[in-house]
N, C-alpha and C positions, 0 to 999 in steps of 0.2 A: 021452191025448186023441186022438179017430178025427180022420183027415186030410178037411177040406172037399175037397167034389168039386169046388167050381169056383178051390182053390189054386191058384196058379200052378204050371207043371211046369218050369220054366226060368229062369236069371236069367243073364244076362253080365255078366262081370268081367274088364276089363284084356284083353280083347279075346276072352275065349274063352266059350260057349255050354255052359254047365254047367246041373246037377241043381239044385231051388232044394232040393232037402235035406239037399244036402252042407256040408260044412265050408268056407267062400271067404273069409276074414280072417284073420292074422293076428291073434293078441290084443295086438299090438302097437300094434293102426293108433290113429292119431290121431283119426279120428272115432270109434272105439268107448269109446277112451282119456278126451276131453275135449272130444267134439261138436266136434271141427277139423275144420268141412266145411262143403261149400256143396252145392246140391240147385236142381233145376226141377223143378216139374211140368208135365206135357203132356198134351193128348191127340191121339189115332190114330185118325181114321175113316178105314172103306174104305181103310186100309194109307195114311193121307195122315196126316202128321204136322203138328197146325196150327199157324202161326207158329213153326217151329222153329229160323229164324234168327233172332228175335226173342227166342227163349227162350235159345237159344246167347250173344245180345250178354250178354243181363243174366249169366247164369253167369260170361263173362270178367270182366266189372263184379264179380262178387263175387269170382272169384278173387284179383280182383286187389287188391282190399281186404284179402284176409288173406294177400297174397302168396303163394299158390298158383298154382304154373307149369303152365301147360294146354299139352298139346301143339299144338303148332304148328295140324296140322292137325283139332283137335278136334269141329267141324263136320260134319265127313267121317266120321271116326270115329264119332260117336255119328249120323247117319244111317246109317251101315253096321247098326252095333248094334240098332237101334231097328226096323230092317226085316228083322235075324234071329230079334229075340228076338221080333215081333210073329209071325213066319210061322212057329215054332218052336211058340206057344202056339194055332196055327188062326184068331188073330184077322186073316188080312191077305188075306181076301175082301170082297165089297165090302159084307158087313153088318157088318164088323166094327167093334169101339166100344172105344177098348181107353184107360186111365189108366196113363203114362208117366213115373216117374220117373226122374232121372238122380242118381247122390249121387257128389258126388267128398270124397275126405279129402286129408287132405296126404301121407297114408299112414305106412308104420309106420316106427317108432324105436324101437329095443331101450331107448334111456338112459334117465334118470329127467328130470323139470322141462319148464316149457313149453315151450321149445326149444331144445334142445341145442344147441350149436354145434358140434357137433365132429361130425354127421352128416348126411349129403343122402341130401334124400329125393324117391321117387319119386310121383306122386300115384295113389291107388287109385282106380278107375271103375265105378261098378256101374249097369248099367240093370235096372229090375224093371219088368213090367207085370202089369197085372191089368183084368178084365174090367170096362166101367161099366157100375154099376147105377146105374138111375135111381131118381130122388129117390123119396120116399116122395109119395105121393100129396098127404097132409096139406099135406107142405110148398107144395106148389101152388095145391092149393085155400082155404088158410086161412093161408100164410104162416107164416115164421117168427119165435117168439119173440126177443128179445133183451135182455138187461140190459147193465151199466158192467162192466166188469171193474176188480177193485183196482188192479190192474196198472198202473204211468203207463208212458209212453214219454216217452221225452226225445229232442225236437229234433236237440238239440246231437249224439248218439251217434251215431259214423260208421258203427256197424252198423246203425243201426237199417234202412237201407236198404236192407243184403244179404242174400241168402236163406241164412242159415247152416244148418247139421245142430243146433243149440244151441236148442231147443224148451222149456225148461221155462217159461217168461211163457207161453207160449202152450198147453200142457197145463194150465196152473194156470187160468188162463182159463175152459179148456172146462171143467173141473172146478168152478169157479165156477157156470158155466151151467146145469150139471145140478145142482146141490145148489139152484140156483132155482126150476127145473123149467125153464128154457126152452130155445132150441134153442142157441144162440150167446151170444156177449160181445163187445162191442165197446170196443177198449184208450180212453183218452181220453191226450191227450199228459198233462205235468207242468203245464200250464196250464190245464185243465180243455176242452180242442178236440177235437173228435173224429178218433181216428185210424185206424183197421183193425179188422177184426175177427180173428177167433182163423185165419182160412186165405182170409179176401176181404178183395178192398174194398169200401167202402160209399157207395151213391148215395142220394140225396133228391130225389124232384120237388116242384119251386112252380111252383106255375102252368105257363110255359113253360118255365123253367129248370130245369136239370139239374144238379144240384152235386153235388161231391166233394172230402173232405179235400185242400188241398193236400200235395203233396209233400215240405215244409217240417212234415207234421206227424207226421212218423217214420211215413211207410207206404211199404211196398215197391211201385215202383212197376211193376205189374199189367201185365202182356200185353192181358188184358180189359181192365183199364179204360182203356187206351190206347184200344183198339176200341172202348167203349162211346161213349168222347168225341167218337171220328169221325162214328160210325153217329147221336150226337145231333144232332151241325151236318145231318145229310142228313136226317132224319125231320122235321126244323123246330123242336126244342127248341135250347135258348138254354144251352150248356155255359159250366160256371164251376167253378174251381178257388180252393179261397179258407178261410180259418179258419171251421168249421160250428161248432155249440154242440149240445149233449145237446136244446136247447129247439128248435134247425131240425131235429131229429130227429122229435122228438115232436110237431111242429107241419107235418113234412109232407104233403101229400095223396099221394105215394107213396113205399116206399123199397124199396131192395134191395140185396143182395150181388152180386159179381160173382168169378169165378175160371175157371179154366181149363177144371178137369175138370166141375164142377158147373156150371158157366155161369151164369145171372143165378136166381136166387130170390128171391121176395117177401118183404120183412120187414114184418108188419102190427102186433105189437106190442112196445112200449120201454116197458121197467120197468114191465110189468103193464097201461099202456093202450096204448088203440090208434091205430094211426097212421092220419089218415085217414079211410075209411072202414070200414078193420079189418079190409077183404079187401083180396088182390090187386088192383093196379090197372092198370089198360088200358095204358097208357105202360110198366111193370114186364113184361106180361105180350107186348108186341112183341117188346123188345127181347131175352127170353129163344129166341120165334121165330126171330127175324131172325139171332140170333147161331145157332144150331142150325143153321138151312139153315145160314151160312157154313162149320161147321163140317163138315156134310156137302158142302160143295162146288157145293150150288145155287145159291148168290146170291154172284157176285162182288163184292166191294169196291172201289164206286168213290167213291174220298179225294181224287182227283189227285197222290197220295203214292207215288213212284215207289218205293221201296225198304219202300214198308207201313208207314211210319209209326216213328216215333220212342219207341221202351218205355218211356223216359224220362218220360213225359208233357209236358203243357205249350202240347202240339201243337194244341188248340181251343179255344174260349172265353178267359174271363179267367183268369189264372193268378197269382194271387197269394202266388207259393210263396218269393220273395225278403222278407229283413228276419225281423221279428217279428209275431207278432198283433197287431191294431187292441187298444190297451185300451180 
């Protein structure tokens, strides 16, 4: 198979700036071993890395779910990383546009079974970038497809909230998607509530309001949709956090995705019809602006949110992410 021209030429590992086609794992490691890891993605304009203490909190949040010990200064560490390995691959001039993942494992262990006890380990660090290409035209002009994925999520899973290296619900998913023909799947919790999709969160416009699965419905809670929540209270929509249904889906006048690297996309049809008016719509099509400039650095964020807000979510509107669903 010929090598892509626009392949990465570099990846870092554990602090050193290596060849991405050399040999850098152990076949030992934990994450190669049984998906024992945790992962952010980011993006890098003009060599500015966005929300990266924001992305740093949720990482320690996952580590610390699967009890993975981050160094100390980890922060530090991967801004160091993250402004070699960008200036490494030509991205860190000020047109550059660059999709940043970080993936940490628990790293390797020669023994056999979940976790050894009789071994310590060190944790393994990988940053990889690669250049952003932007969306396919389609998806902008005419939105994105979506169907249910089989898939449930449940509540109660204390994973469900960490960003693990453990992908298969979410490959099955996408595979779901494309055997419908559509672009996406969106998980529905074990209550039938709508939860994430296969790599965003998922927003609905009524009227003025603006709503998004609570956090209480096994979705990771999103860098973006922290921002979307703020940037709604400031444009004059009515943010709310709260149990949505397949039917506030399909009955909204607008809906969208939201994540890091692709930023906001229009979703205009669910299970075959159309949302809406079955284009993009006006409120959809700002907020994908508005977060762009941010990410380029033109439009500062004024929240009154002295440390940028809380990843966490919860921070706007109603938030009814405590208890259970209304039955």
């Amino acid at each position: 198979m010929s090598e892509r021209s626009d392949a990465p030429r570099h990846v870092w590992v554990d602090g050193r700036l290596l060849p991405s086609d050399g040999a850098h794992l152990s076949a030992f490691d934990r994450g190669f071993q049984l998906g024992d890891g945790i992962f952010e993605t980011l993006r890098v304009r003009g060599g500015r890395a966005t929300e990266l203490v924001e992305h740093v909190r949720r990482l320690r949040r996952s580590a610390d779910g699967l009890a993975i010990e981050l160094p100390a200064d980890v922060e530090e560490l991967l801004a160091t990383g993250i402004d070699a390995l960008v200036a490494a691959e030509g991205h860190d001039g000020p047109d550059g546009d660059v999709a940043v993942r970080v993936t940490v494992s628990r790293g390797a262990i020669v023994g056999r079974g979940l976790i050894p006890a009789d071994e310590s380990t060190h944790p393994t660090i990988v940053i990889q970038a690669w250049a952003v290409v932007p969306p396919p035209v389609g998806h902008l002009e005419r939105g994105l497809r979506l169907i249910a994925s089989s898939v449930r999520r449940d509540p109660e899973n204390p994973l469900a909230t960490l960003k693990t290296t453990s992908r298969a619900d979410y490959v099955h998913a996408r595979l779901e998607a494309r055997a419908a023909g559509a672009d996406d799947a969106v998980f529905l919790t074990i209550d039938g509530f709508l939860s994430e999709a296969t790599t965003a969160n998922i927003f609905v416009v009524r009227g003025s309001e603006l709503a998004t699965p609570s956090l209480a419905c096994a979705i990771l809670p999103g860098t973006t949709r922290s921002w979307i929540l703020r940037w709604g209270s400031r444009v004059g929509l009515v943010p709310a956090e709260g149990w949505l249904t397949t039917r506030d889906l399909a009955e909204a006048d607008e809906a969208f995705l939201c994540s890091s690297v692709a930023g906001i996309l229009p979703v205009t049809v669910f299970s075959g019809a159309p949302i809406g008016s079955g284009r993009p719509g006006p409120w959809t099509m700002r907020a994908r602006r508005d977060r762009e400039a941010f990410i380029r650095g033109d439009a500062d964020e004024d929240d009154g949110d002295e440390d940028g807000g809380d990843t966490d979510g919860g921070e706007a509107g109603g938030d009814t992410s405590a208890g259970r669903p209304p039955r």
